[in-house]
MIMAR-361313 format. One record per residue (C-alpha): x, y, z. Coordinates in steps of 0.05 Angstrom, whole numbers, plus 5000, padded with zeros to 4 digits. Example, Ala and Ser with C-alpha at 12.3 -4.5 7.8 and 13.67 -1.06 7.14 Angstrom:
<sites>
524649105156527349795143
</sites>
This chain:
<sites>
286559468018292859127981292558337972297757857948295757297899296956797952292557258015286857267946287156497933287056318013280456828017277456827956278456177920273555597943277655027974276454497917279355007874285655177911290154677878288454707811288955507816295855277844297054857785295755457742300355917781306055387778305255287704305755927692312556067728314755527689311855747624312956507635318256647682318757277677311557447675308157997741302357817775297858287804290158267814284558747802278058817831272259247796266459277843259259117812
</sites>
């Protein structure tokens, strides 16, 4: 199953860390524009 950063951060990411991985994410569209996101998941 495919998930975007934002379906991965509303799952995934605890609530108290939702808007500093948001801070993050902004920063680096600001920093990086032209940067790709994309996630990967290695199962333990």
């Amino acid at each position: 199953m495919s998930m975007t950063v934002d379906e991965f951060v509303k799952t995934r990411v605890l609530p108290e860390y939702r808007d500093v991985v948001a801070m993050l994410r902004e920063l680096m569209r600001e920093i990086a524009p032209q940067a790709t996101v994309f996630l990967t998941r290695r199962r333990l």
